[in-house]
Each structure stands twice: as structure tokens, then as C-alpha cells.
C-alpha positions in Angstrom: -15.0 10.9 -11.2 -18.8 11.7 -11.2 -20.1 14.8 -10.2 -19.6 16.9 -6.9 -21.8 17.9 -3.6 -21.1 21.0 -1.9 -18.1 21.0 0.2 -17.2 17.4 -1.5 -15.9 15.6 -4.3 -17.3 11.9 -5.3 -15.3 9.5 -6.7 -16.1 5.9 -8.0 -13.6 4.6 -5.0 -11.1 5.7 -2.7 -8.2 4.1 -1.7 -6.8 4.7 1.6 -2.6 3.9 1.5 -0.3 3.6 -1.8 1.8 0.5 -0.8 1.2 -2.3 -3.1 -1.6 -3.5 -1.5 -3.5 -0.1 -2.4 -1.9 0.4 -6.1 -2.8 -3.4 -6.7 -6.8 -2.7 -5.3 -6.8 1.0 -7.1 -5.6 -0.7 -10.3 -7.7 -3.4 -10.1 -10.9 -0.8 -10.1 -9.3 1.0 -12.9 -9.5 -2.5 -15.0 -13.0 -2.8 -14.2 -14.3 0.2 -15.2 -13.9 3.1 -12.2 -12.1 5.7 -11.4 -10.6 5.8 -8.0 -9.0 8.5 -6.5 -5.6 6.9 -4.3 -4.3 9.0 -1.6 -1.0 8.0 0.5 0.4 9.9 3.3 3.6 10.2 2.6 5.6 11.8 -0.2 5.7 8.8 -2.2 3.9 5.4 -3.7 4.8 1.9 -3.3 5.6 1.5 0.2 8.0 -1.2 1.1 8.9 -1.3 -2.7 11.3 1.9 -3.2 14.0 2.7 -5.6 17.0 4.8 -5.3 20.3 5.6 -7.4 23.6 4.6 -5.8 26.6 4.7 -7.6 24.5 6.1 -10.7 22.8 2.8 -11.2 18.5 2.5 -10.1 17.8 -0.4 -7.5 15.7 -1.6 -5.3 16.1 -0.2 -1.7 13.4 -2.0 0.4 11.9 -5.5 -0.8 13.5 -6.8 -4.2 11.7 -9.8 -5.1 8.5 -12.0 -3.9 8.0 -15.8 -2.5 5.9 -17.1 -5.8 2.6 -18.3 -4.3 0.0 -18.8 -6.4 -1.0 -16.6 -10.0 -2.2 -13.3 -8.4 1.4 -11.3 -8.6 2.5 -13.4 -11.5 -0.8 -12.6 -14.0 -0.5 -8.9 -12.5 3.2 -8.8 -13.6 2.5 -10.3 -17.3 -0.5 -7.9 -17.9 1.5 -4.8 -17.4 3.9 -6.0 -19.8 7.0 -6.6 -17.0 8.8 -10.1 -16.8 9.3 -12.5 -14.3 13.0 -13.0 -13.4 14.3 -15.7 -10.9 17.5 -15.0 -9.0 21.3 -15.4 -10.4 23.7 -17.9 -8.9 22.8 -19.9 -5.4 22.6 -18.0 -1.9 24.7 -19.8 1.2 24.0 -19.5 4.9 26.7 -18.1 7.4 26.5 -20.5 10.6 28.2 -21.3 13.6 30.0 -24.4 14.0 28.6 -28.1 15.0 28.7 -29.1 18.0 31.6 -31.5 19.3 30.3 -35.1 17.8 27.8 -33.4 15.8 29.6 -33.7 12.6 33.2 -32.6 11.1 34.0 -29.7 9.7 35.7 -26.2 10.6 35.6 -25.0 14.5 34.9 -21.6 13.1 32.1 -20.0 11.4 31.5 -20.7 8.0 29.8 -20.8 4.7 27.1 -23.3 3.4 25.5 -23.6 0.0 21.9 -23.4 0.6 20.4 -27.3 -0.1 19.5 -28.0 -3.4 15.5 -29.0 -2.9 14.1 -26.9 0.2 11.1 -24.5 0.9 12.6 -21.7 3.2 15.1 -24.5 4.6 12.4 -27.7 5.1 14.6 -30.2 3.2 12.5 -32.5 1.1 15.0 -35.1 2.0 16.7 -34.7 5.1 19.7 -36.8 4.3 20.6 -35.5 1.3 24.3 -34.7 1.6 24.4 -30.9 1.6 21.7 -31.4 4.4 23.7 -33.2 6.4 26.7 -30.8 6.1 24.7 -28.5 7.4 23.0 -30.2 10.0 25.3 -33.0 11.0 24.3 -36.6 10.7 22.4 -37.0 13.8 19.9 -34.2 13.1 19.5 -35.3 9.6 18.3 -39.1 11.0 16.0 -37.3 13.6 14.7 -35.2 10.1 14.3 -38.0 8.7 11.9 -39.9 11.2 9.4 -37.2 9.7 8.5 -39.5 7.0 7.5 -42.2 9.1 5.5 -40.0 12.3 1.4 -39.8 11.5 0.3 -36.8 9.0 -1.4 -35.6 12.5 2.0 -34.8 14.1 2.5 -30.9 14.5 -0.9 -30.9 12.5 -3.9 -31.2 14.6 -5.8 -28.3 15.6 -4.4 -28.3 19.2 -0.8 -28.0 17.7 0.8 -25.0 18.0 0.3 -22.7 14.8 3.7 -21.3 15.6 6.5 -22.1 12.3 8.9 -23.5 15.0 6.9 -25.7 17.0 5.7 -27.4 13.5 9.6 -27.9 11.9 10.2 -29.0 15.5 7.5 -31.4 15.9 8.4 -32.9 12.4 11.9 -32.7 11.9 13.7 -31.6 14.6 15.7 -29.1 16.3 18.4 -29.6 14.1 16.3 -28.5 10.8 15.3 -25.6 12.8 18.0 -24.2 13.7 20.5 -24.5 11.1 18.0 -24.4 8.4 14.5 -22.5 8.6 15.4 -20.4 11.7 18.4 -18.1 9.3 16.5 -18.1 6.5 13.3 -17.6 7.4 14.7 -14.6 9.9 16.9 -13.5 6.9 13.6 -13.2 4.8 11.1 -12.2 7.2 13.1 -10.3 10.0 11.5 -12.4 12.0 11.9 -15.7 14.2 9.8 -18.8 13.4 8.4 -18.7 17.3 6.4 -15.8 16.0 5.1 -17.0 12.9 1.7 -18.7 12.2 2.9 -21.4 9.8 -0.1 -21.4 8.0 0.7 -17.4 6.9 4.2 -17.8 6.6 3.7 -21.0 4.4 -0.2 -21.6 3.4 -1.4 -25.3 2.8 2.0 -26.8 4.0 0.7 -28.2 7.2 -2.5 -29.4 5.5 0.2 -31.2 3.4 1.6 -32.4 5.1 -1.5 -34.1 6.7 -3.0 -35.2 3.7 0.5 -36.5 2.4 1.9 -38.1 5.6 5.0 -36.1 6.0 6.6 -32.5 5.6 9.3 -33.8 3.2 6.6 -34.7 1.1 4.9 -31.6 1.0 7.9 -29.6 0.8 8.4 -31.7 -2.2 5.4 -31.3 -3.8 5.7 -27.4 -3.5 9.4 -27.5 -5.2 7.7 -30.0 -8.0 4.4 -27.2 -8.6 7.2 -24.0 -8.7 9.3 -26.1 -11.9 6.2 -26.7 -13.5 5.1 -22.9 -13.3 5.0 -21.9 -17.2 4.1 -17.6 -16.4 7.8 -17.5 -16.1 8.3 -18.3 -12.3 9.5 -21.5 -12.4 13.3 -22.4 -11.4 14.6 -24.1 -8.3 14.6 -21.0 -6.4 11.0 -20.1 -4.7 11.6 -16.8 -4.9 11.2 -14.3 -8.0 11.4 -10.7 -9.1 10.6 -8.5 -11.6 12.9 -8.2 -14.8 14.8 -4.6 -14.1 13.8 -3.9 -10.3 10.6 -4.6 -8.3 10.0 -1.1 -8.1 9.3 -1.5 -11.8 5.9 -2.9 -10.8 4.7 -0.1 -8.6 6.1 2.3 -11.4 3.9 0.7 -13.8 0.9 0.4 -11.0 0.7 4.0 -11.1 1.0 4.6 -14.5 -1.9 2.5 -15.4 -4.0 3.6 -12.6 -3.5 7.3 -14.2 -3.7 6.2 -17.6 -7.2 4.3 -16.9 -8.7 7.8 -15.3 -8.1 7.3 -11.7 -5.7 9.5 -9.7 -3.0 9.4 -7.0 -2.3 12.3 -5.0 1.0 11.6 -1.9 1.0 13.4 1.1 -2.6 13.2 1.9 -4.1 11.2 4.6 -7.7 10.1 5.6 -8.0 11.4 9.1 -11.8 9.9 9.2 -14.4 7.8 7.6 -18.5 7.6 8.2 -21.3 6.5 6.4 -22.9 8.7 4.1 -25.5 9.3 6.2 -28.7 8.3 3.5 -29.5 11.8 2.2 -28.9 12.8 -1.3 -26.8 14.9 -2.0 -27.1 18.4 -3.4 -26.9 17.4 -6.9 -29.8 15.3 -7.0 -27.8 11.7 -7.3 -28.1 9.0 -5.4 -27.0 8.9 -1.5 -23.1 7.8 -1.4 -22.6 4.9 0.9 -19.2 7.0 2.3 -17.7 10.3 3.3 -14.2 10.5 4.1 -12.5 13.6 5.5 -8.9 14.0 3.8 -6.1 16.6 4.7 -2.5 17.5 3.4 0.3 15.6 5.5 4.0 16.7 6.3 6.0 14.2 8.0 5.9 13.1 12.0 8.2 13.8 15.1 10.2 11.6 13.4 10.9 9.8 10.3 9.3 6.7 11.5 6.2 8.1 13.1 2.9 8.2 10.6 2.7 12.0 9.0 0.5 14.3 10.7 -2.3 16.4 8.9 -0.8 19.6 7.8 -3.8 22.1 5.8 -7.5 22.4 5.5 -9.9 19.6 5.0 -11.5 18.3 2.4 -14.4 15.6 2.0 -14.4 12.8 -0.6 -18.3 11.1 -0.8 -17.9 7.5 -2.7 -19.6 4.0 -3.2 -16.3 2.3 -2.6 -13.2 2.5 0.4 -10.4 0.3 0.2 -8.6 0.3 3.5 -5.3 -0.9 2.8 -2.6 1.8 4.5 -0.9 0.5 8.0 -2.1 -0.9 10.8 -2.3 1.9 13.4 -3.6 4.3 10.9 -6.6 1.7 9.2 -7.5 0.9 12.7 -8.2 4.7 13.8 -10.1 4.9 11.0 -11.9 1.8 11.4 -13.2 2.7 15.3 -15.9 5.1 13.0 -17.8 2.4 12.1 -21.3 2.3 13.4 -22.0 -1.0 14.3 -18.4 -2.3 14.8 -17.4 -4.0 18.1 -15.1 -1.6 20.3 -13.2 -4.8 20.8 -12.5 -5.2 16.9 -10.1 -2.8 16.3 -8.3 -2.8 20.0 -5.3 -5.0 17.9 -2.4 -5.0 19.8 -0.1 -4.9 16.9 3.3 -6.7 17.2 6.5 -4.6 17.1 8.8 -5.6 13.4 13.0 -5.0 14.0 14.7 -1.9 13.5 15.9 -2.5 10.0 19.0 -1.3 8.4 20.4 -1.5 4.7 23.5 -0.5 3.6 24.3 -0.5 -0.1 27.4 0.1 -1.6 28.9 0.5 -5.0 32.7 -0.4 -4.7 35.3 -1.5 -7.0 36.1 -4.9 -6.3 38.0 -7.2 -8.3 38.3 -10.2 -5.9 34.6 -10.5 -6.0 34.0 -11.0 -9.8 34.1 -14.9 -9.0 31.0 -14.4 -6.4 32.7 -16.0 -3.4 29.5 -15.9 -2.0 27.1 -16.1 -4.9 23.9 -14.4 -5.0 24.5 -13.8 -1.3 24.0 -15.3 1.9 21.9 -15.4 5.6 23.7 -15.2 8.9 22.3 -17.2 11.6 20.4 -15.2 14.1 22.4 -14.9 17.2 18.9 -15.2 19.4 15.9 -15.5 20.2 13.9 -12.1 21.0 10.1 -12.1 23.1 8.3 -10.1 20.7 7.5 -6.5 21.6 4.5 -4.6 20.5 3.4 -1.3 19.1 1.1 0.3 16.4 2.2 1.6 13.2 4.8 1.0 10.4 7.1 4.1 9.1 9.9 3.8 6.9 12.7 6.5 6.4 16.0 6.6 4.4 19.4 8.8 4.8 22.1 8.9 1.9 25.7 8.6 2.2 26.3 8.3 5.6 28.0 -10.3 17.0 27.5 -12.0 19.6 28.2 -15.5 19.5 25.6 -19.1 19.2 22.5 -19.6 18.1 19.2 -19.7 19.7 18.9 -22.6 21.2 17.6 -24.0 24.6 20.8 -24.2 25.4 21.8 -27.5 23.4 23.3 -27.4 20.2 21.7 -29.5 17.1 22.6 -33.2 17.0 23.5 -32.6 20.3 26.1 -31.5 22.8 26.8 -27.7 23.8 25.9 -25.2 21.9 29.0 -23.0 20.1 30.6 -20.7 21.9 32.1 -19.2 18.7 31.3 -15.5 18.1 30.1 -14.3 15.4 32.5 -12.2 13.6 30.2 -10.1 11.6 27.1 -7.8 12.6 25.6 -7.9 9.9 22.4 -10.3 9.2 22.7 -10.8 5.8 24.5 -9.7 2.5 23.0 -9.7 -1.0 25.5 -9.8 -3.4 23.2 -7.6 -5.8 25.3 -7.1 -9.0 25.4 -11.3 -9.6 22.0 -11.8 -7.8 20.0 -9.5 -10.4 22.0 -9.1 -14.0 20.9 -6.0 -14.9 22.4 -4.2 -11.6 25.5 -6.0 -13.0 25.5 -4.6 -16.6 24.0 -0.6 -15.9 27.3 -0.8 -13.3 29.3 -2.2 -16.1 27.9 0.6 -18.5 28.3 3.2 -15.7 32.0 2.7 -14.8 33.9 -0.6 -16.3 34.1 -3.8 -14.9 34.9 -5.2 -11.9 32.7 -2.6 -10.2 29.9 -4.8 -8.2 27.0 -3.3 -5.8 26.9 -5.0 -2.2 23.9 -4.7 0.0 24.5 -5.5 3.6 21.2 -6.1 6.5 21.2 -5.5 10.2 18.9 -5.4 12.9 16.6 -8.6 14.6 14.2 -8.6 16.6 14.8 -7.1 20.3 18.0 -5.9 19.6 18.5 -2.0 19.8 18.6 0.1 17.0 21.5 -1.3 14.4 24.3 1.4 14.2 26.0 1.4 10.5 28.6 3.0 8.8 30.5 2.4 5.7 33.8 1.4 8.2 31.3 -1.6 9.5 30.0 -2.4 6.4 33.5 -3.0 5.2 34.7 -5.1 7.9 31.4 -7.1 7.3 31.9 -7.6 3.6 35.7 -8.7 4.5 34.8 -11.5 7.0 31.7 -12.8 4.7 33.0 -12.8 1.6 36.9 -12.2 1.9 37.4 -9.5 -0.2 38.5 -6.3 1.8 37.4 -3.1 0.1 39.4 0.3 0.9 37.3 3.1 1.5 38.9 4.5 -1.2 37.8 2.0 -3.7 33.5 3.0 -2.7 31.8 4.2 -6.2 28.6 5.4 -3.8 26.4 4.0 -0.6 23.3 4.7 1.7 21.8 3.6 4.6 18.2 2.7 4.2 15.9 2.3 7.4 12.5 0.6 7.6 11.7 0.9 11.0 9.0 -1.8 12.5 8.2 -2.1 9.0 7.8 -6.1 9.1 5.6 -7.2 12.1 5.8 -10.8 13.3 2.1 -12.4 12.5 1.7 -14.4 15.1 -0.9 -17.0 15.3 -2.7 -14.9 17.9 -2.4 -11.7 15.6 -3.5 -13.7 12.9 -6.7 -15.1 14.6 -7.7 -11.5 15.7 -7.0 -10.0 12.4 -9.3 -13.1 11.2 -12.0 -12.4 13.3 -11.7 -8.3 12.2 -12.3 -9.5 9.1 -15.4 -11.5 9.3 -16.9 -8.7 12.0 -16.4 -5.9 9.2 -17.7 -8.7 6.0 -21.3 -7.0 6.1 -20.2 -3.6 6.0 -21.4 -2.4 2.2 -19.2 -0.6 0.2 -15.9 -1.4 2.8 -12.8 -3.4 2.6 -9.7 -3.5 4.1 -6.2 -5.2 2.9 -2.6 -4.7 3.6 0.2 -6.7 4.9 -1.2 -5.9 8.5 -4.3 -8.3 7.4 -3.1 -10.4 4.5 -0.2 -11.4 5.8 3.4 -11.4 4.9 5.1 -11.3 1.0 4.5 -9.6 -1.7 2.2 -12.4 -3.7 0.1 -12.6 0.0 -0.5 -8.9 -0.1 -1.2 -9.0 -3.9 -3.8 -11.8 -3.7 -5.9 -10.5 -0.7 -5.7 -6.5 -2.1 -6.8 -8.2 -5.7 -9.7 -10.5 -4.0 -10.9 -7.3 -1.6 -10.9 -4.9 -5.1 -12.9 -8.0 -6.7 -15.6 -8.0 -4.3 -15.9 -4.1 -4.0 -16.9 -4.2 -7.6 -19.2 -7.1 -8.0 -21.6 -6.0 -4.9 -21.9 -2.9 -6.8 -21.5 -3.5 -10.1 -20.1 -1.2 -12.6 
């Protein structure tokens, strides 16, 4: 910190939001020298990425793990001295059954071992047999016709930019909708309709271009992930840290502190000018930014943004990072001299009402992981995307329909199912085999055959998921056949996170992109976040690590 103005403090940098895009920017400053003061509105750091104790044992209540894309998050991880760990044991999707002459199998709903070699359910070889037993041997040829179509199919600029339309346009319906449409809205909370591809799954449709089909590029992203030597690499495209991703903003913070900077919760920017060229009282040099910041106590309601709750106080610095949520970075952006009106009038889409329910439970009958590391049910339709501004997230402790979306034909043809789904539920994570070390502090805590279940509901344009430990039970009984008495329940809590995963459209995408470039001139100014980076962890960790880089070489240090 240098030194202070009358009626202000100055700071090296300030960083606007403690999520990880702000703890990864604030730490990056710290490694180059500064001294940034973070400030988050509400009463804690790390945003998505929050722990909590349930049945005695610490995990991960929000986001648990990251899609590994690129080095960013991976050489972040290593430097703070925490270890990469790849998932335990092999996830299966819960589906409906084939149509009539789509294939054989069960005329119920059932469990599928995800395929060997995908990317977020793009096989990269369509007729491999556990494709086709998920898809049914018509879909799987249709697949297949991808690797003889021109790398311009579902590629070309006047292609839709949408997820769907490209599996579509390559593979198929049947790929889409057995495959990418439960996992990807399993992962994302999302459906493919409302996905830019090219944020969802960067480079794949150039790729696919350049390499003549999807296969192949789904192929050559599997064959990159094995060769990974930072401790990544496994079949699985998705990783976490060793111990709890919550771990990482735990250590974020620390080093932040440790390297001079400083992170207060429950303060807010409520707005942000230009220093206005005078120097200050002190006799040092004009600062390029004032920034009025207030105490915060919570909103109307749990999901709402906090509200400013005490006197103000004004923070004069070279250096603003941006990166807290969409509705909140965009009030503070309308300040900007200079800045198109029309810039920050984002229209930003609505995420699902999301509801997790963990449980600790005594369970015998599911030390052989009946459904191993977990599994995905598929999405029983397809939602128009709403939208509204702003993210919240709130917890409280202790406390189907039927067919998937379809045009009304079921993959490899015919009707689609008229089975219902027997479980509400969207997905279950079988946490004490997925991550070991949930596994052996439950072990520690209270013996074996104790195991930690984590159970997800709500999609998008459904109403608010209603939960309780009797529904989570039924759930867990029809998904993984073990029925647990209530009797037999160590601990649990229902976890909310509100709106907290927007769909980014391509439309969203392209304004956010064009946001971007209209605020690139601005000295001294950058903005990050999931709202603007896009979605996952590594995404979020990249573009907060590449805004911190540039704050720091147009000003030196």
C-alpha cells in the first residue's frame, strides 16, 4: 500500500469480487510485485468454490473439480504447492430406453458406463461398442458419416455457434441426445441449444475443420490430456485438486496475504471514476482511479446481491480488476466516461435454480460403487432460456417427468420413450469413491462402510427444485439400488446456487466480446469473471491470469 490522500486510501490495485477469477488476478499482482487490496461482497471468498463439514468430514459444496484446458490452472495449482488429482472409478449416464428398433436392451430406464474415449460425450469413434449401447446401431452409423462430411460441415462461419446444432450437423441426433445433451447439462446446468461451442469447447470446431471430422478432433484432444506431464493426464478430462478444490482458494488467500495484499468480505464497490488528473494531497502522482467502497449485509434474499450497509470510503489506485458478477460489474461499468451506453445494456441469461443435497449415511450395499464415481440423468427437456442480471448463491444445513428432449422422434428413430423417469434428481456424485480422501477422513471419522452421497436437482426452466432428505433417499434407491433408512444418515445439507451458471450463448458471447474490445483502451481497467470468460474453472483462470498480466505490464512495477 502506498501512502494516503485525504478522505482516501491508495492501493497498488483493487480487486472488485473474491471468486476465483478475483483471488487468481489479486494473486497474480501479489507475484509481481503489488499490493492489492481484494474486496468481496459477501461474507466469504471463493465464490462458486465453497467448503462445508457434513458428517464431520470438509468437502466441496459448490464446484469440485475443473475441465483441464490448457496450463493456466494446472501451473497455478503446482506453484502453490497443491496436487493435481483425476477422478476415482468411471461415471455412468441414467437414460431412458431406445426406441422400438433402435437397438435391444431394457424397456426401462437404465445405467450406462460412460464410453471409454469421449470429450463431454463426442465419441472419437462412433461405433465403438459402448457407443452403440448407448445410442443404438442406427445412430452410431449416422455418427459415423462424420468422418467422411467436409471439415466445413457445422464449421463455416454461417453455421450456428450453438453446441447442438454442431454435434447435430456432424454426428447426429442420436450423439446428441444420448451422449452430449446429459452430460454436458449434468456439467454445465445447461442445454447445448444455449451453448456457443466455441466457449464450451475452444478450438474443437476449428478441428474439426483443419482435421476433416469431429471424431478426429475429439481424438486429438483425448491424445493431448494423456500426454499432460503437470499431473492432469488420465482418460478422464476432468481434474481436481488433491484434498478439495476449495483447497485452492484457501491457498489463494493465504498467499495473497502473505505477499502484502489484503482481502476484506462484506464490502462492495458501489462506484468507480477516473481519478480525475489532480494530484493528490500528498504530493504523488494523479491515481488513474477512485472507487467508493461501503460495508454490505446481505439482500432481500439470500440470492439477491448484498446491499451497502455503513459509511463510505474511497480507495484511489493505478490498477481495477473488475471481476465480481455480472449485474454488479456492469453497474459499475456504466461510470465510464467514454463508454457506449449500449456496452453495458447486456441482457444477461438466467442459470437454473440449483440444488445439492449431500449426505453422509451408513451404507454397506454401496462399498462396491454400483454406480462408480457417479452418474448424469438425462434431462427430461428442453427449456427457452430466461433472462435476468445477477448471480447469488445461498446455503441452509440439515434440512420426473418422462422422455427426452427431442423433436418429438426418438434417436435411431421411431417414437420417443414414454418411460418416466423415476428419479428427480439430475445427477448423483458418488463422492466418497469419486475423490479418496472424502473416503478415508469418513473412514477415520466413523468406520467403514460409511460413504458421502451428493445428489443435484434443478434444469433450466423448471421451478424451483424442492429437496428433502425423504427425496434424496428415494433418489439414491432407484439410482443406485441401495435404500438408506433415515435412520442410518451420519449428517446432510441442502446447498443452493441460485442462477449461479448462466447459459453463454453465442449471442451473449459476441456482446460480451464486443464489451471487451469497447473497454481495451481504457488505462488502468480490466474486467474478468465467468460472466466474460466464459464457463469452467481453467476458462475463468486463464482470462483473470491474462487480464492481471496486462494490468501490470502497461504499468510496470
Amino acid at each position: 500500500m502506498s501512502g494516503e490522500a485525504v478522505g482516501e486510501r491508495r492501493w497498488d490495485a483493487l480487486v472488485i469480487g473474491g471468486g476465483i477469477a478475483g483471488l487468481t488476478a489479486a494473486w497474480d499482482l501479489v507475484r509481481a510485485g503489488l499490493r492489492p487490496l481484494l474486496i468481496e461482497a459477501r461474507g466469504y471468498t471463493g465464490g462458486l468454490v465453497a467448503a462445508g463439514s457434513i458428517g464431520g468430514a470438509r468437502m466441496d459444496l459448490g464446484a469440485e473439480g475443473f475441465v483441464v484446458r490448457g496450463q493456466a490452472a494446472t501451473s497455478m495449482l503446482a506453484e502453490l504447492g497443491l496436487r493435481t488429482a483425476a477422478p476415482h472409478g468411471r461415471p455412468r449416464l441414467f437414460l431412458p430406453p431406445l426406441a422400438p428398433g433402435a437397438g435391444t436392451g431394457s424397456s426401462q430406464w437404465g445405467l450406462h458406463r460412460f464410453p471409454d474415449h469421449a470429450y463431454l460425450g463426442i465419441p472419437a469413434d462412433p461405433l465403438a461398442a459402448d457407443v452403440v449401447a448407448i445410442i443404438g446401431q442406427e445412430a452410431a452409423r449416422r455418427a459415423a458419416q462424420d468422418a467422411d462430411l467436409p471439415g466445413a460441415v457445422g464449421t463455416s462461419p454461417e453455421d450456428p455457434g450453438d453446441l447442438a446444432s454442431f454435434v447435430t450437423a456432424r454426428m447426429g441426433a442420436g450423439v446428441l441426445e444420448r451422449l452430449v445433451r446429459p452430460i454436458v447439462a449434468g456439467i454445465h446446468s445447461a442445454d447445448p441449444a444455449d451453448l456457443a461451442a466455441d466457449v464450451v469447447m475452444p478450438g474443437l470446431r476449428r478441428a474439426t475443420a483443419e482435421l476433416g471430422s469431429l471424431s478426429a478432433a475429439v481424438a486429438a484432444v483425448l491424445e493431448r490430456r494423456r500426454a499432460r506431464k503437470d499431473g492432469a493426464g488420465s482418460r478422464s478430462v476432468d481434474a481436481a485438486v488433491e484434498g478439495g478444490l476449495f483447497r485452492l482458494t484457501d491457498a489463494l488467500r493465504e498467499a495473497i496475504e502473505a505477499g502484502g495484499g489484503s482481502v476484506r468480505t462484506r464490502t462492495g464497490a458501489q462506484w468507480l471514476r477516473p481519478g480525475g488528473g489532480q494530484d493528490s494531497a500528498d504530493g504523488q502522482a494523479p491515481t488513474a482511479w477512485r472507487v467508493g467502497i461501503a460495508p454490505t449485509r446481505r439482500g432481500p434474499t439470500p440470492s439477491d446481491e448484498p446491499v451497502p450497509d455503513g459509511a463510505q470510503e474511497v480507495v484511489a489506485t493505478d490498477r481495477v480488476v473488475v471481476a465480481c458478477s455480472a449485474g454488479a460489474a456492469l453497474r459499475l461499468l456504466r461510470g465510464i466516461h467514454g463508454l457506449p451506453a449500449s456496452a453495458t445494456e447486456l441482457t444477461v441469461p438466467v442459470g437454473a435454480p440449483i440444488a445439492r443435497f449431500t449426505l453422509v449415511a451408513r451404507a454397506p450395499e454401496l462399498s462396491g460403487e454400483p454406480v462408480g464415481s457417479g452418474l448424469l440423468v438425462a434431462p427430461t427437456g428442453v427449456a427457452e432460456p430466461g433472462e435476468v442480471a445477477g448471480p447469488a448463491a445461498a446455503s441452509s444445513a440439515d434440512t420426473g417427468a418422462s422422455g427426452l428432449a427431442s423433436d418429438g422422434t426418438a434417436p435411431g428413430g421411431g417414437s420417443a420413450s414414454p418411460v418416466a423417469c423415476p428419479v428427480q434428481a439430475k445427477a448423483l456424485s458418488h463422492l466418497s469413491a469419486k475423490w479418496p480422501w472424502v473416503g478415508a477422513d469418513l473412514q477415520a471419522l466413523h468406520g467403514p462402510d460409511v460413504h458421502a452421497l451428493r445428489l443435484s436437482y434443478g434444469r433450466p426452466g423448471q421451478p424451483r427444485p424442492q429437496v428433502d432428505l425423504q427425496v434424496a433417499l428415494d433418489d439414491v434407491a432407484a439410482l443406485t439400488g441401495a435404500r438408506i433408512e433415515p435412520e442410518a444418515v451420519i449428517g446432510h445439507m441442502l446447498v443452493r446456487w441460485d442462477g449461479t451458471l448462466p447459459p453463454v450463448t453465442p449471442a451473449y458471447r459476441e456482446r460480451t466480446r464486443l464489451l471487451e474490445e469497447q473497454l481495451a483502451p481504457v488505462t488502468g481497467l480490466e474486467v474478468t469473471g465467468a460472466w466474460v470468460a466464459g464457463t469452467g474453472i481453467a476458462a475463468v483462470v486463464e482470462h483473470a491470469r491474462t487480464a492481471a498480466g496486462r494490468l501490470v505490464g502497461s504499468h510496470g512495477v
